[in-house]
C-alpha positions in Angstrom: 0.0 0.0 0.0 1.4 3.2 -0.4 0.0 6.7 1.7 -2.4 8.5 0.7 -1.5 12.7 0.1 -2.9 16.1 -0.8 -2.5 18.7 -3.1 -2.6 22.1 -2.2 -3.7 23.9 -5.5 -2.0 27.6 -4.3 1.3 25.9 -4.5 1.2 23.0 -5.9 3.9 23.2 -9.5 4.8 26.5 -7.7 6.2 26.5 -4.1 6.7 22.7 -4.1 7.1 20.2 -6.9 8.3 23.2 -9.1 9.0 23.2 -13.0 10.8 25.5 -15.6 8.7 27.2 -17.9 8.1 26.4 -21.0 11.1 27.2 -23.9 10.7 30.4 -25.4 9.8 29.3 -28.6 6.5 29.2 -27.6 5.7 32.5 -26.5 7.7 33.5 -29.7 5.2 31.8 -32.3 2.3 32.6 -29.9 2.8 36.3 -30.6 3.5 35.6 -34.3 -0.1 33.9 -34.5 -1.4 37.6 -33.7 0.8 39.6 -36.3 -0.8 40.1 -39.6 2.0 39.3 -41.5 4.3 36.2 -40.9 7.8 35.4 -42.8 7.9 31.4 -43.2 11.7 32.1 -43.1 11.8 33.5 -39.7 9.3 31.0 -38.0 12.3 28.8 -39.4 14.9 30.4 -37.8 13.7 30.3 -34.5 12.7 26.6 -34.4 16.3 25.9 -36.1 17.6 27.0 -32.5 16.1 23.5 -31.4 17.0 20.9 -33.8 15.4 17.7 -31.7 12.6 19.8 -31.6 12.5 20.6 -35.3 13.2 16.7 -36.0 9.8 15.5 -33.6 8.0 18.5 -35.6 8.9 17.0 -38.8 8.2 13.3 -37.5 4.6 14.2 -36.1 4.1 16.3 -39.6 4.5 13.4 -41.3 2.9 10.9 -39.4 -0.8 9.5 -40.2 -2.6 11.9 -38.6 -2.1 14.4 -40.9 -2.1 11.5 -43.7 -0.2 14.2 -46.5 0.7 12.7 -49.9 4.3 13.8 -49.8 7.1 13.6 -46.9 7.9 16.9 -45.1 11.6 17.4 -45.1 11.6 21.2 -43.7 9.8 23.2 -41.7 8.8 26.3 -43.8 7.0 23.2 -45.7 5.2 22.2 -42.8 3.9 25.9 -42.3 2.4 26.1 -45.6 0.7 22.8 -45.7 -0.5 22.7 -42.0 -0.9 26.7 -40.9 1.2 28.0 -38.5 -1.5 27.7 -35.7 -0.9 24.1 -36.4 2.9 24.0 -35.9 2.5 26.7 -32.8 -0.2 23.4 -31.4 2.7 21.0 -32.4 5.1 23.0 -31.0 3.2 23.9 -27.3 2.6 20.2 -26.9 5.9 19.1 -27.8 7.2 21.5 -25.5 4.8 20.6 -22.7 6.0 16.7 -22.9 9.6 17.8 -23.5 9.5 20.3 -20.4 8.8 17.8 -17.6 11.6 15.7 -18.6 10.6 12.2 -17.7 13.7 10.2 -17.2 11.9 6.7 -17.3 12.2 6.1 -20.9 9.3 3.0 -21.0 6.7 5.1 -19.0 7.3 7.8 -21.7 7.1 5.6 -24.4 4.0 3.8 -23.3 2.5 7.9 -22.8 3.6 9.0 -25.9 1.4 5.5 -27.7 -1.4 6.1 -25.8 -1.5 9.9 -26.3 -0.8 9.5 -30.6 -3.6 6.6 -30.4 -6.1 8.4 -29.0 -5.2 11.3 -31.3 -5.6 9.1 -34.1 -8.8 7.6 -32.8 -10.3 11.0 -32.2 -10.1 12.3 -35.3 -11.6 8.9 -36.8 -14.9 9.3 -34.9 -14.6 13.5 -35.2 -14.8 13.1 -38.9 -17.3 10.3 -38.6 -19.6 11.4 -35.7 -18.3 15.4 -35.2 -17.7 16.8 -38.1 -18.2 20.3 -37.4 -15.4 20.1 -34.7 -12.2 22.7 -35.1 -10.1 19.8 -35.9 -6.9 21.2 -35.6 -7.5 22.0 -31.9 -8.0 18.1 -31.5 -4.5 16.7 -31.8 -3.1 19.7 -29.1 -5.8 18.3 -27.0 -5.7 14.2 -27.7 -2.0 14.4 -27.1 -2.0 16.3 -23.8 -5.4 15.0 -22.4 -3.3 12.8 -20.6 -0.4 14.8 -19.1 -1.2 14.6 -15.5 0.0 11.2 -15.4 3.3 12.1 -16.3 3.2 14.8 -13.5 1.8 12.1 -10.7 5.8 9.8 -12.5 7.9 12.9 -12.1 6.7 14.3 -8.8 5.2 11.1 -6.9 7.0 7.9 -8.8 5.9 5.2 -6.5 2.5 6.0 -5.9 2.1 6.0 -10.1 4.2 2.7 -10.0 2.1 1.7 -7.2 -1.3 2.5 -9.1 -0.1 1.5 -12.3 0.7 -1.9 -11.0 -2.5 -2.3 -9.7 -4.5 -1.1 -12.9 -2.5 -3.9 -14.7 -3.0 -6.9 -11.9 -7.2 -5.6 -11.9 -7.7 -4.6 -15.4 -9.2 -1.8 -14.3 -8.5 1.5 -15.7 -6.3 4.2 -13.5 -9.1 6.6 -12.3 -10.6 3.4 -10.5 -6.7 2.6 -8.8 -6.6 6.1 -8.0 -9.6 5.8 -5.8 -8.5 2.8 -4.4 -5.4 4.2 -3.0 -7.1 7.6 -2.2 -4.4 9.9 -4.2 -5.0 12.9 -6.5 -7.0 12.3 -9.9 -4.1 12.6 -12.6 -7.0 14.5 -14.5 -6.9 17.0 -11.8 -3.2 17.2 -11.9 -3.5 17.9 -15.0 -5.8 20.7 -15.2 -3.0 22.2 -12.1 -0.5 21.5 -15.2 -2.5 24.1 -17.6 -3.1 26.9 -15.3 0.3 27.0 -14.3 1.4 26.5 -18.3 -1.7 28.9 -19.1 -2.6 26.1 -21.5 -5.4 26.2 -24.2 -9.2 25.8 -23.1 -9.6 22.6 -25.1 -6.1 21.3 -23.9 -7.6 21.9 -20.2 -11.1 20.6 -20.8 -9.6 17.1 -22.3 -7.0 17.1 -19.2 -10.3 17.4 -17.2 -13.0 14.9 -18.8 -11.7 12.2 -20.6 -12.6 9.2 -18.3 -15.0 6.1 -18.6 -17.3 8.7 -15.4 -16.7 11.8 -17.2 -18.1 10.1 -20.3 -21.4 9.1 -18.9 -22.2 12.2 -16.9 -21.8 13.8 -20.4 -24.2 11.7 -22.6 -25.1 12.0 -25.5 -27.9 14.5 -26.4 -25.8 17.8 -24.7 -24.8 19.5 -28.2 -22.0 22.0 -26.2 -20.2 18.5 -25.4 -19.0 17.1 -28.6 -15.4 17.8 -28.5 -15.1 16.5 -24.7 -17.1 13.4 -25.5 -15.2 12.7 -28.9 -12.2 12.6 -26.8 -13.3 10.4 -23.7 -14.6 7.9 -26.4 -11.3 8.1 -28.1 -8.9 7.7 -25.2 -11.3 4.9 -23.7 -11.3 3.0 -27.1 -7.7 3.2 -27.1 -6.6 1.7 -24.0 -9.9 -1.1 -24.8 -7.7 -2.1 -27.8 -4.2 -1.8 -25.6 -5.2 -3.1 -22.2 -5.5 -6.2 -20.8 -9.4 -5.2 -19.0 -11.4 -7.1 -16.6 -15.0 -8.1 -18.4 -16.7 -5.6 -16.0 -14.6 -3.1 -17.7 -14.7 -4.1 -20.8 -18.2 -4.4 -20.8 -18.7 -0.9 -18.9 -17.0 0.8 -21.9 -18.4 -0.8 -24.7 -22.0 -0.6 -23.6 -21.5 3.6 -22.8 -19.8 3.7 -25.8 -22.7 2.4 -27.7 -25.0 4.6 -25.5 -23.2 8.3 -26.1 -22.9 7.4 -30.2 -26.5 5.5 -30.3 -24.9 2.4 -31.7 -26.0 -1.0 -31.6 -23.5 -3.7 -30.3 -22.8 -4.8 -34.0 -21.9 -1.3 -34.9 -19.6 -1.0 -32.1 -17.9 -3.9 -32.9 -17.6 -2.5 -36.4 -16.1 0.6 -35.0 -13.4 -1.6 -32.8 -12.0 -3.1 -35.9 -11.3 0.5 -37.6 -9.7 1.4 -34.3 -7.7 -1.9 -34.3 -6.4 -1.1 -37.7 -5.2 2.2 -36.6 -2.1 0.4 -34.5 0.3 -0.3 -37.3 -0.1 3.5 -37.9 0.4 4.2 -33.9 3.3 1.4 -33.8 5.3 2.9 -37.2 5.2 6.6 -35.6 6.5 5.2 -32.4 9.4 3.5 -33.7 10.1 6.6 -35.9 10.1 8.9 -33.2 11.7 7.3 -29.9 
C-alpha cells in the first residue's frame, strides 16, 4: 500500500514540486499567430535554435494523422501545408512533454502510444460522428489529455508505480486505482498542469474529462459536449484495444460507448475493428520517433 496525500492547489507546481517554464519558442510563435503578416523564413529560424525539436516536428508532420501525400523534409514546408497555428499546437505540446523531462524512458514511451492513439482515434470518430469540430485543436488536446500522469511519475513515482501496477493486476482503468489508494486524480493534476502553463481551453477541458465517469455524466444528447465526448470515447477505445481489462470493464466501456454514439453492439464492434487497424499507424510513428 502506499500513503495517501494532498495537493494544495495555491502551490502546488509553484512552491513545491516546481517546473521550468516552457522554452521560449512558444511565447515567440504565440505572438507571431497575432501579427498580420508572418515570414515562413523567420518561423524557421527560431525553431532551427532546437534541432530535436524541429526533427519530432517534422516526425509528427509526417505521421498519419495528418495523412499528406508527400514527406515533409523542412519546416517552412510544414507551415504552408499545415498553418502556422498548427505547428504553434505541435510546438506547445511538444514543448509541454519535452518540459517535464521524464527520465523513465518505458513510461514515456507507453505515454507518448497512448496519447498518438487516442489522437488518431479522435479524429476517426470526429470526422465520422463530429464533423463540425475545429479539428486542428484536436491533436493539441488528444496528445495532452493525458499529461497529469506524467506529472503524478515525475513528482510522486511510487505511488504512479504503485497505481499502475495495480490497474495492470485488476484490469481496471487508472481513475478506478486512483480511488483505491485515495491519491490525486491525474485529471486533476493535469488541469494544475495548464493553469500553471496557461494552456489552451480545449487542452484543459480534455485534461479534465476524458474518463470512462466523465463520459457518462456527459451523454449524449448535450450538443455544447461534442469535442469532450469525442475525446473520452477516443482515449477509452484506445486503452480497450491496448489493455488487458477485466470483463466488467470491458463491458462498462463498450456498452457507454454504444449509448453516447446511439450504436447497436454490431456497430460497435464494427467501429473496434477501424480502431484496431489504426495500431500499425500508432506502432510505425512510435518506432520513428523514440
Amino acid at each position: 500500500m502506499i500513503e495517501p496525500f494532498e495537493i494544495d492547489q495555491k502551490t502546488f507546481l509553484k512552491q513545491h514540486c516546481t517546473l521550468p517554464a516552457l522554452p521560449q519558442v512558444v511565447t515567440q510563435l504565440q505572438a507571431m499567430i497575432h501579427n498580420e503578416v508572418v515570414e515562413i523564413d523567420e518561423i524557421a529560424d527560431i525553431l532551427s535554435g532546437d534541432p530535436a525539436l524541429t526533427a519530432q516536428i517534422l516526425k509528427i508532420a509526417n505521421s498519419a494523422y495528418y495523412g499528406l501525400r508527400r514527406e515533409i523534409v523542412k519546416v517552412p514546408i510544414a507551415v504552408v501545408l499545415l498553418g502556422l497555428n498548427e505547428v504553434y499546437r505541435m510546438v506547445l505540446s511538444l514543448s509541454v512533454i519535452n518540459t517535464l523531462a521524464i527520465d523513465d524512458k518505458n513510461e514515456l514511451t507507453d505515454f507518448w502510444y497512448h496519447s498518438f492513439y487516442t489522437s488518431l482515434c479522435t479524429r476517426y470518430l470526429a470526422r465520422k460522428f463530429e464533423p463540425l469540430l475545429s479539428y486542428d485543436e484536436l491533436w493539441s488536446a488528444s496528445m495532452l489529455h493525458n499529461i497529469g500522469k506524467l506529472v503524478l511519475l515525475k513528482f510522486y513515482n511510487e505511488h504512479y508505480k504503485v497505481t499502475n501496477r495495480h490497474c495492470k493486476e485488476h484490469g481496471c482503468l487508472f481513475p478506478v486505482a486512483e480511488k483505491h489508494f485515495n491519491i490525486p486524480s491525474t485529471s486533476f493534476m493535469g488541469t494544475l498542469l495548464c493553469d500553471h502553463w496557461n494552456l489552451p481551453t480545449k487542452v484543459k477541458q480534455a485534461c479534465n474529462s476524458h474518463s470512462l465517469h466523465d463520459l457518462i455524466v456527459l451523454g449524449s444528447h448535450d450538443g455544447t459536449a461534442g469535442f469532450n465526448r469525442i475525446i473520452c470515447i477516443g482515449s477509452l477505445l484506445a486503452i480497450l484495444s491496448m489493455e488487458n481489462l477485466n470483463d466488467e470493464t470491458k463491458q462498462a466501456i463498450s456498452k457507454e460507448t454504444q449509448k453516447a454514439l446511439n450504436f447497436s453492439e454490431n456497430d460497435f464492434l464494427t467501429l473496434m475493428g477501424d480502431i484496431y487497424d489504426l495500431k500499425t499507424d500508432v506502432e510505425r510513428f512510435i518506432s520513428q520517433l523514440v
